[in-house]
NUNU-742625 format. One record per residue: x, z negated, y of N, C-alpha, C in turn; residue in one letter. Coordinates in steps of 0.001 Angstrom, whole numbers, always signed. Layout:
N
+---------+---------+---------+---------+---------+----------+---------+---------+---------+--------+
|  n_east |    n_up | n_north | ca_east |   ca_up | ca_north |  c_east |    c_up | c_north | residu |
+---------+---------+---------+---------+---------+----------+---------+---------+---------+--------+
|       X |       Z |       Y |       X |       Z |        Y |       X |       Z |       Y |      a |
...
+---------+---------+---------+---------+---------+----------+---------+---------+---------+--------+
This chain:
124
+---------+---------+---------+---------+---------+----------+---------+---------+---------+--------+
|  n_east |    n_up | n_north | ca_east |   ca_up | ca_north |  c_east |    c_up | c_north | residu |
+---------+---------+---------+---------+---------+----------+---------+---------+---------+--------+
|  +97653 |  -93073 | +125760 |  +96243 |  -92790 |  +125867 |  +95569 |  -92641 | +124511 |      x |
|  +95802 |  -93594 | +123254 |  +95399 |  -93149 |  +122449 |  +93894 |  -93969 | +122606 |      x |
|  +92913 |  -93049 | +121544 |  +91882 |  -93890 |  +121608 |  +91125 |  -94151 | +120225 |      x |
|  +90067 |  -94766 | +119945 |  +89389 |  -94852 |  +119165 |  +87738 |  -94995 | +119759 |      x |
|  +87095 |  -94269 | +119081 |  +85873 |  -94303 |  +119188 |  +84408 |  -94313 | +118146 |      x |
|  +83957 |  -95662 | +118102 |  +83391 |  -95940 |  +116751 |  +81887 |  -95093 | +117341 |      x |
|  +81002 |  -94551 | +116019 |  +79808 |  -94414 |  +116549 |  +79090 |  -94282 | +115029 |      x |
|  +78324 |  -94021 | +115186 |  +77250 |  -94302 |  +113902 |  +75560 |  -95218 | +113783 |      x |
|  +76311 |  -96475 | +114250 |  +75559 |  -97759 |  +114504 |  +74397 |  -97719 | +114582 |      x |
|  +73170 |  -98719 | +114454 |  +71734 |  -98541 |  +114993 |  +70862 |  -99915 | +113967 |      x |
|  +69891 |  -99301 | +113528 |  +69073 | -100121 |  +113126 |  +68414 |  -99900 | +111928 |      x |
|  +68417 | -100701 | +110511 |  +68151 | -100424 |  +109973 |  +67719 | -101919 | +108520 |      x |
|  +66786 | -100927 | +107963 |  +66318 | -102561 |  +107076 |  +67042 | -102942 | +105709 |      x |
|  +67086 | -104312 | +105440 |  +68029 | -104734 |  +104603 |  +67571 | -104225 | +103708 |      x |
|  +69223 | -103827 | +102667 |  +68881 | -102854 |  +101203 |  +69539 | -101812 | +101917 |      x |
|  +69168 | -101028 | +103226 |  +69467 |  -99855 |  +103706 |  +71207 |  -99402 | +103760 |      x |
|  +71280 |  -98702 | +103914 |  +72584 |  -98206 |  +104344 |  +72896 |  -97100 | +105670 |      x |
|  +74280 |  -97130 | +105959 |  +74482 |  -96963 |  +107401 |  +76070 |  -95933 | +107054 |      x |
|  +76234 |  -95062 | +107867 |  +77970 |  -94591 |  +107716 |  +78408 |  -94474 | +108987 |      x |
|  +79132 |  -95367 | +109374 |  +80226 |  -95652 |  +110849 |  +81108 |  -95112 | +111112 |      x |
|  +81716 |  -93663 | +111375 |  +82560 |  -93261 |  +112118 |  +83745 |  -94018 | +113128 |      x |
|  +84825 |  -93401 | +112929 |  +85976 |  -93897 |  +113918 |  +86702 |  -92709 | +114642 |      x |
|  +86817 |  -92456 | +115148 |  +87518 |  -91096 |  +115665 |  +88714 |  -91022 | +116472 |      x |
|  +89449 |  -91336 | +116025 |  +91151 |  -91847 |  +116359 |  +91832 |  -89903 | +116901 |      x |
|  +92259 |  -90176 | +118847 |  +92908 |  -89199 |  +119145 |  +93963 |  -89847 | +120036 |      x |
|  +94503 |  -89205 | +120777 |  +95827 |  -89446 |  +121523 |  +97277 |  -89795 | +121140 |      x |
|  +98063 |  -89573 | +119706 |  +98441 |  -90133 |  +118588 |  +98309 |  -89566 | +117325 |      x |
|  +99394 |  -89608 | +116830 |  +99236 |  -89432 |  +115015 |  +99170 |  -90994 | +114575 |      x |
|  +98238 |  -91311 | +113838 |  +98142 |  -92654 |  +112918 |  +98570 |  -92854 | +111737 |      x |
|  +99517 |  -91644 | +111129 |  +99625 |  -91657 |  +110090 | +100363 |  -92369 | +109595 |      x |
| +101321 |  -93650 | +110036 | +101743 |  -94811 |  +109813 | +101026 |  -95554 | +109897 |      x |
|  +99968 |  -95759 | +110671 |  +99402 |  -96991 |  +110823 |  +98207 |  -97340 | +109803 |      x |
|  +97690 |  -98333 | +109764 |  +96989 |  -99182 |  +109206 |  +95586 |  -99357 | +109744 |      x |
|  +94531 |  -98833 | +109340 |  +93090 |  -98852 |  +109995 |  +92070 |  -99633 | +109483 |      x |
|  +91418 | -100343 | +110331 |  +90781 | -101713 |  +109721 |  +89261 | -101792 | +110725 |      x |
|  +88661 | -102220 | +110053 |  +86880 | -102655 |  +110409 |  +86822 | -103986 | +110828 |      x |
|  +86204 | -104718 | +112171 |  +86088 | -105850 |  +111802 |  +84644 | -105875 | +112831 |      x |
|  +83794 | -106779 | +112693 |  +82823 | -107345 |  +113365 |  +82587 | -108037 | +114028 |      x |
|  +82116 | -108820 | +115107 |  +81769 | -109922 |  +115402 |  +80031 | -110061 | +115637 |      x |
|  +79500 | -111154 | +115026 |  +77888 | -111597 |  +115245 |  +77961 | -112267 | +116394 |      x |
|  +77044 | -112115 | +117460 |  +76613 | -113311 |  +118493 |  +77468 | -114910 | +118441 |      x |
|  +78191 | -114974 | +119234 |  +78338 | -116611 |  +118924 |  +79621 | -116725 | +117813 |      x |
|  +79709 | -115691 | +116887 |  +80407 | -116094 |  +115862 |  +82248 | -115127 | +116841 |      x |
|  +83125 | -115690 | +115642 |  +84550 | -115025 |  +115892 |  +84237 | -113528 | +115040 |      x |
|  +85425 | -112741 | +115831 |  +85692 | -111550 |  +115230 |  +86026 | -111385 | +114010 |      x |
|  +85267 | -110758 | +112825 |  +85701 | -111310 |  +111431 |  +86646 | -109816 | +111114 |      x |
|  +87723 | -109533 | +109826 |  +87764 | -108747 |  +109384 |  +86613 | -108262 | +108040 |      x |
|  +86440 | -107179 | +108467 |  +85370 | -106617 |  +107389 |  +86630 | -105878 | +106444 |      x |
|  +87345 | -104630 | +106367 |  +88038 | -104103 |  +105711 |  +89163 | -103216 | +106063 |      x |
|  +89990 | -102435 | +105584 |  +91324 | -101986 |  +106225 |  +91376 | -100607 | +105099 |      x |
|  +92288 |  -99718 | +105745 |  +92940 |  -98198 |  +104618 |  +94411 |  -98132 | +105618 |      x |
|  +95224 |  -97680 | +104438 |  +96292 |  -97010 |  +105124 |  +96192 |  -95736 | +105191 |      x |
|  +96619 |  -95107 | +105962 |  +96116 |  -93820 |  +106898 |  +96997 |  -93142 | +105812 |      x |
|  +98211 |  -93053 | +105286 |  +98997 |  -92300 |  +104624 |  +98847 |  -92355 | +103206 |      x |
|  +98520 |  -93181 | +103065 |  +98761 |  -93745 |  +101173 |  +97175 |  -93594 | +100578 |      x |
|  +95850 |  -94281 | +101703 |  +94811 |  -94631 |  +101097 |  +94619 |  -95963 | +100327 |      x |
|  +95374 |  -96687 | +100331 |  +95308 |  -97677 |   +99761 |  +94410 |  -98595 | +100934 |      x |
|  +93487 |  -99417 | +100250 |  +92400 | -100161 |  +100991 |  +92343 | -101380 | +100419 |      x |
|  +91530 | -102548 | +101378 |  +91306 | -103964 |  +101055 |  +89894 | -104104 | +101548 |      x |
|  +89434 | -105414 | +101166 |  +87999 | -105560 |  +101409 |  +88013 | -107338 | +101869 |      x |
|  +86977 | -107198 | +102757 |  +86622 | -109147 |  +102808 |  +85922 | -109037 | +101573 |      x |
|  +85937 | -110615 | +100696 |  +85155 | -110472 |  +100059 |  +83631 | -110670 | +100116 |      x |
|  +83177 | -110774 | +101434 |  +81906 | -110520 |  +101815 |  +81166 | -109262 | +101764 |      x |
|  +81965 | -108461 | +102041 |  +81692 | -106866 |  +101825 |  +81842 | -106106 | +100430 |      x |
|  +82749 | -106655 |  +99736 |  +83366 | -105997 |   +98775 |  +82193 | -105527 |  +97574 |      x |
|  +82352 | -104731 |  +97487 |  +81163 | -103893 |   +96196 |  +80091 | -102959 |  +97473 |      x |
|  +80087 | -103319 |  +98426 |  +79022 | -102806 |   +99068 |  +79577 | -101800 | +100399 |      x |
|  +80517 | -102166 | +100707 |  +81161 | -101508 |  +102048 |  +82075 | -100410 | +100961 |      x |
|  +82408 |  -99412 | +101606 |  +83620 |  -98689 |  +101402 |  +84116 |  -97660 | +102528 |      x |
|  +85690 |  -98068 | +102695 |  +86419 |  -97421 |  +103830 |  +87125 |  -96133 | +103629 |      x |
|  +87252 |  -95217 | +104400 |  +87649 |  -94056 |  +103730 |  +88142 |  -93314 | +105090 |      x |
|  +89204 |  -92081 | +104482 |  +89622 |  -91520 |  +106204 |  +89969 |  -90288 | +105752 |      x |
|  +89854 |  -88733 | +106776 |  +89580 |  -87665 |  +106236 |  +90886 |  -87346 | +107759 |      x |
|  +91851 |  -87054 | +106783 |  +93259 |  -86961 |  +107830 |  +93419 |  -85766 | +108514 |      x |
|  +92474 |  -84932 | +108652 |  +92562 |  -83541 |  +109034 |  +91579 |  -83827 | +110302 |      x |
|  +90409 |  -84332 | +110259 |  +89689 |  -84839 |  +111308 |  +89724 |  -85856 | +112045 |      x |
|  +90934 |  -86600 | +111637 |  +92046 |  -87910 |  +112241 |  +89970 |  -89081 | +112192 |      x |
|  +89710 |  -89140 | +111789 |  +88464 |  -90265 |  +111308 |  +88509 |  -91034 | +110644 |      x |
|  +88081 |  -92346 | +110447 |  +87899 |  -93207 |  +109443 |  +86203 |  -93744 | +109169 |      x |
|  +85713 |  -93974 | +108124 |  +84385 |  -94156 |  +107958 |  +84629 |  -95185 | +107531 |      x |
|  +83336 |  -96133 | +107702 |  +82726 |  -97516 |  +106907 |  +81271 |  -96677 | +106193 |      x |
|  +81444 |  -96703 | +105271 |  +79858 |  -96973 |  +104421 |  +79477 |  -97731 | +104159 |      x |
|  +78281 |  -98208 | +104384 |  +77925 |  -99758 |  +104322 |  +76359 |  -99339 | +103500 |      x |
|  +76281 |  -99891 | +102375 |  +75478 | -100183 |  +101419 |  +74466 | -101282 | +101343 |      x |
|  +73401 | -101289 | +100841 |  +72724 | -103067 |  +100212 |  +73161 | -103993 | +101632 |      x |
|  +73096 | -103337 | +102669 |  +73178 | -104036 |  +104182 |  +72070 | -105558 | +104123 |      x |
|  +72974 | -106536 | +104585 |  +72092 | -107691 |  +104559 |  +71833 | -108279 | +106128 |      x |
|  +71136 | -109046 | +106345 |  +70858 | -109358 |  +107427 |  +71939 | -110078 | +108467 |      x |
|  +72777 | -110899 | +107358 |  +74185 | -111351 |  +108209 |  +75094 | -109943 | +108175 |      x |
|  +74679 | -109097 | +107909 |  +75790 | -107971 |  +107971 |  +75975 | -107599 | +110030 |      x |
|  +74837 | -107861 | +110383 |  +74039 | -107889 |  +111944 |  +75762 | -108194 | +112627 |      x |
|  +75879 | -106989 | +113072 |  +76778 | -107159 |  +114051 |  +77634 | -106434 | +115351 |      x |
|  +78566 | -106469 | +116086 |  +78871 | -105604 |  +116649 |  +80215 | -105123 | +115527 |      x |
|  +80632 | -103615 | +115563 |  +81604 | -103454 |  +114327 |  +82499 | -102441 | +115253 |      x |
|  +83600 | -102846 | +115200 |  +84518 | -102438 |  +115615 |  +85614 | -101667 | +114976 |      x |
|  +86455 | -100542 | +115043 |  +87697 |  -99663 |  +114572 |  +88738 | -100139 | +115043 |      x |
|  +90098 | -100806 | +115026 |  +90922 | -100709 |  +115045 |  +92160 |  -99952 | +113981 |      x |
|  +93380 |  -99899 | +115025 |  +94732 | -100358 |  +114317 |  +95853 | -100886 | +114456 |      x |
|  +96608 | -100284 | +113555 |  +97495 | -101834 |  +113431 |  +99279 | -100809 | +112900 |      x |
| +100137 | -101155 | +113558 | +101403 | -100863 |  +113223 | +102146 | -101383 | +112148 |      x |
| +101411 | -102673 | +111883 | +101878 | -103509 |  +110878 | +102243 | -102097 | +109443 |      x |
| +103467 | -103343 | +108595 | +104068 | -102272 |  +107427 | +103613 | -102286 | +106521 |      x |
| +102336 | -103608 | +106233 | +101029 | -104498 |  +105335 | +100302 | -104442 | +105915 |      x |
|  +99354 | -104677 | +105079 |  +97604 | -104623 |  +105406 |  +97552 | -106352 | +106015 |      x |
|  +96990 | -106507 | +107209 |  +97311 | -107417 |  +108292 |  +95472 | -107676 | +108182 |      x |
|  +94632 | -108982 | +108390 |  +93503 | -109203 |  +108627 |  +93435 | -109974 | +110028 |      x |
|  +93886 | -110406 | +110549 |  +93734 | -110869 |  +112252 |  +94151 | -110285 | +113065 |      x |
|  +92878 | -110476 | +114247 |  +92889 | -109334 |  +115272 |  +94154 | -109121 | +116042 |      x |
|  +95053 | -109961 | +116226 |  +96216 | -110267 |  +117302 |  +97418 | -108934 | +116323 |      x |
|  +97097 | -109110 | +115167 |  +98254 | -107668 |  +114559 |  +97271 | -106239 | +114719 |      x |
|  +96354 | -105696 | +115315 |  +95847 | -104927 |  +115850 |  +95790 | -104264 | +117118 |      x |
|  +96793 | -102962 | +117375 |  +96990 | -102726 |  +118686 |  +96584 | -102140 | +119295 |      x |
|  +95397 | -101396 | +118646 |  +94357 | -100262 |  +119591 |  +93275 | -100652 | +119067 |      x |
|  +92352 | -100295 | +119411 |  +90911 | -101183 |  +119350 |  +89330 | -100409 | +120020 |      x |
|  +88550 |  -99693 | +119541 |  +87481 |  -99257 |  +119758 |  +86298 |  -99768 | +120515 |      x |
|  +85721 |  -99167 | +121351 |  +84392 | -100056 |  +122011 |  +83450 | -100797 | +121491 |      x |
|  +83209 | -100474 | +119842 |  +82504 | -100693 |  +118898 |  +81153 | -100452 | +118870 |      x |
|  +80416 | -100477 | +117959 |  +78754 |  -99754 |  +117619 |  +78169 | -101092 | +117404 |      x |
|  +76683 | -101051 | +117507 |  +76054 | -102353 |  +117171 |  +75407 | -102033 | +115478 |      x |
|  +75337 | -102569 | +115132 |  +74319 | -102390 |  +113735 |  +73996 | -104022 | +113797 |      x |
|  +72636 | -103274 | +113282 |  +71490 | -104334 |  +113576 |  +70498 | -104420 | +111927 |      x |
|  +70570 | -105285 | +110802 |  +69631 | -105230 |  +109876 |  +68722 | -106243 | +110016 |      x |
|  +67225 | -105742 | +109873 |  +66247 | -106572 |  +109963 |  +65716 | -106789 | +108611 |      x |
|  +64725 | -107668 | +108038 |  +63916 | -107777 |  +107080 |  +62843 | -107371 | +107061 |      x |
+---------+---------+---------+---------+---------+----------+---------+---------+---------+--------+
């Protein structure tokens, strides 16, 4: 019964910034591997970014990179996206997963729990 539950999400104008919550219970994650990914309308599920729950060590798409940052506060079992200088393709549904993997893994199929996800929406 473990779960994840993203929330944060909403609407906001490009330039703006946003902080996305994950809230990981049912489970210790502290092996696992926690990762962001999105999907836009129409488009595939992209990876946005990843942390290891134990180490802190993180990766970035380089679409995001300089502007997103992932972070996780192990006492409140959470993981955050901060999302910065939000652009209009940033527009998406954004999702929390994880991943058992022993590496930082970017496709969805090495991801074994998986969040309802939040919408964020940037307009001009």
């Amino acid at each position: 019964q473990a779960r994840l539950v993203e929330s944060g999400g909403g609407l906001v104008q490009a330039g703006g910034s946003l902080r996305l919550s994950c809230a990981a219970s049912g489970r210790t994650f502290s092996s696992y591997i926690m990762g962001w990914f999105r999907q836009a309308p129409g488009k595939e599920r992209e990876f946005v970014t990843a942390i290891s729950w134990s180490g802190g060590a993180t990766y970035y798409a380089d679409s995001v990179k300089g502007r997103f940052t992932i972070s996780r506060d192990s006492a409140k079992n959470t993981v955050y996206l901060q999302m910065n200088s939000l652009k209009a393709e940033d527009t998406a549904v954004y999702y929390c997963a994880a991943s058992r993997a022993v590496s930082f893994v970017l496709t969805t199929r090495d991801y074994d729990y998986w969040g309802q996800g939040t919408q964020v929406t940037v307009s001009s």
